[in-house]
N, C-alpha and C positions, 0 to 999 in steps of 0.2 A: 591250479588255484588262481583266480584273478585278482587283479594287484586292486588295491585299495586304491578308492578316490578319493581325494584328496580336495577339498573346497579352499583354495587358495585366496578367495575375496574374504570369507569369514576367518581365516585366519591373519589376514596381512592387518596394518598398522594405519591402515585410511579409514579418518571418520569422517562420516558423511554429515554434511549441513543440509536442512531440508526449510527452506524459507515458509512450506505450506504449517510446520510449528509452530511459528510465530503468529499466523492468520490469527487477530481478532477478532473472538465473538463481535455480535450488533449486527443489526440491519443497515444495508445501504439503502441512502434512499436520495433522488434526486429531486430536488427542490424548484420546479420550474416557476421561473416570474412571471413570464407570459400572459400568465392567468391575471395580473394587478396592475397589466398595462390597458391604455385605451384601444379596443382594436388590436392588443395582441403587440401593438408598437411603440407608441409613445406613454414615454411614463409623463404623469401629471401628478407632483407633490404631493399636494393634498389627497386624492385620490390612493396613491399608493401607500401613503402612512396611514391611511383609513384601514385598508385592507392589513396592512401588516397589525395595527389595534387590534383588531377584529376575527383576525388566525387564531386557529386552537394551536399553540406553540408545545401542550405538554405530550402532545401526538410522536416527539420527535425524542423523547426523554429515551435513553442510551445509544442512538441510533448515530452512526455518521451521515454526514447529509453533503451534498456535493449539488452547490447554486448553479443554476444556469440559467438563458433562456436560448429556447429554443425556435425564435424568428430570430432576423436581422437589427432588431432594435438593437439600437445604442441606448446602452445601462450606463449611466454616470460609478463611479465606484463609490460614492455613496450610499448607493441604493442598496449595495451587496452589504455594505460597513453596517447598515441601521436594521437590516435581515439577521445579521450574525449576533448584533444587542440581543433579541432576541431569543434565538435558538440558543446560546451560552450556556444557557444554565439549564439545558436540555441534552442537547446531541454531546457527545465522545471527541465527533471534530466535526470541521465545518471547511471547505476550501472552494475557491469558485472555478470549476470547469465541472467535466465528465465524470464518470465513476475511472476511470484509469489514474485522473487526476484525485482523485479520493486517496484511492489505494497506492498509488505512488507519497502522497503526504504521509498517509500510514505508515507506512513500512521504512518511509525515511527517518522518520523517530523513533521507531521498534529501534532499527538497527544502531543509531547512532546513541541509541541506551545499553544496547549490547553489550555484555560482558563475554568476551570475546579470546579470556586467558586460556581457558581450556583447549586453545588450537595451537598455544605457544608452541612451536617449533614441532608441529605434527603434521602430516600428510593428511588433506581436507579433502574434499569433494563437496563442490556445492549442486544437489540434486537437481538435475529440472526441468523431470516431470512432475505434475502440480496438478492436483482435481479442483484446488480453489484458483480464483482469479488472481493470484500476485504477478505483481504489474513487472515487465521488465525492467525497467531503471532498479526494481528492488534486488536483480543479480547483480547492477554495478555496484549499488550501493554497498553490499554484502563483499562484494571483492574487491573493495577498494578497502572496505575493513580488514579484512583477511590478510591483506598481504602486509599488512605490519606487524603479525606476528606469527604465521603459518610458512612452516619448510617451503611448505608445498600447496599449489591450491589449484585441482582441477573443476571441470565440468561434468555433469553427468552422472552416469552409475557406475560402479564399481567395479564391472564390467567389461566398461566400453565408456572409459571416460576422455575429454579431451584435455591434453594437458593447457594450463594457461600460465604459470609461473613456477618458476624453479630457484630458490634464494641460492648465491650463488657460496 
């Protein structure tokens, strides 16, 4: 008769944290200025507050939006300040770089909302592999949360995790 198998990961006492949970709904969407500069480079006041007047702003309602531009122009941070008037009462959130820089703002506020008691003094695993784009800094963020109330908090799967703290 052959001996029973025994699933040793579903029975043990590690719960797994999976940061792709937290993923907020909304559209990303990158907001390039380039387009309200002269030539792509110099911004001229008047000119650019024309253009921001003159934006369909309600295009951008639930969406994060993540400012850039994408030549060499030098933006006064002004320019970003009187863009975000704008979008406020439109977009979810607003931050000025790339979409990593999006989603690292994101998840720094998810996390630091975090109610985080359910891992008191348990064996964690924070997952990570992700089919959504969460940003790295959002593993530090998550493990720097962790280990103020987790036994235990590794990497990975359950599996084949890598260990990264052990309270002593």
């Amino acid at each position: 008769m052959p001996e029973e198998i025994i699933n040793k990961v579903a029975s043990s006492k590690l719960i797994t944290f999976n940061l792709e949970d937290h993923y907020p709904k909304g559209e990303r969407i990158v907001l390039d200025v380039k387009d309200w500069l002269y030539e792509g480079f110099i911004l001229r006041e008047k000119e650019f507050r024309g253009y921001i007047t003159n934006h369909n702003w309600e295009q951008y309602k639930g969406t994060f939006v993540a400012l850039s531009c994408s030549t060499d122009a030098i933006i006064p941070g002004w320019a970003y300040m009187l863009v975000v008037t704008k979008l406020q009462p439109y977009a979810k959130k607003v931050v000025q770089g790339g979409l990593v820089d999006l989603e690292t703002a994101i998840y720094q506020k998810i996390i630091d909302n975090l109610d985080v008691s359910e891992f008191q003094d348990r064996l964690v695993i924070i997952k990570g592999c992700t089919n959504k784009p969460v940003p790295p800094n959002a593993y530090l963020f998550i493990t720097e949360k962790l280990l103020n109330v987790a036994k235990s908090v590794m990497y990975g799967e359950a599996c084949s995790s890598v260990p990264l703290y052990k309270r002593k």
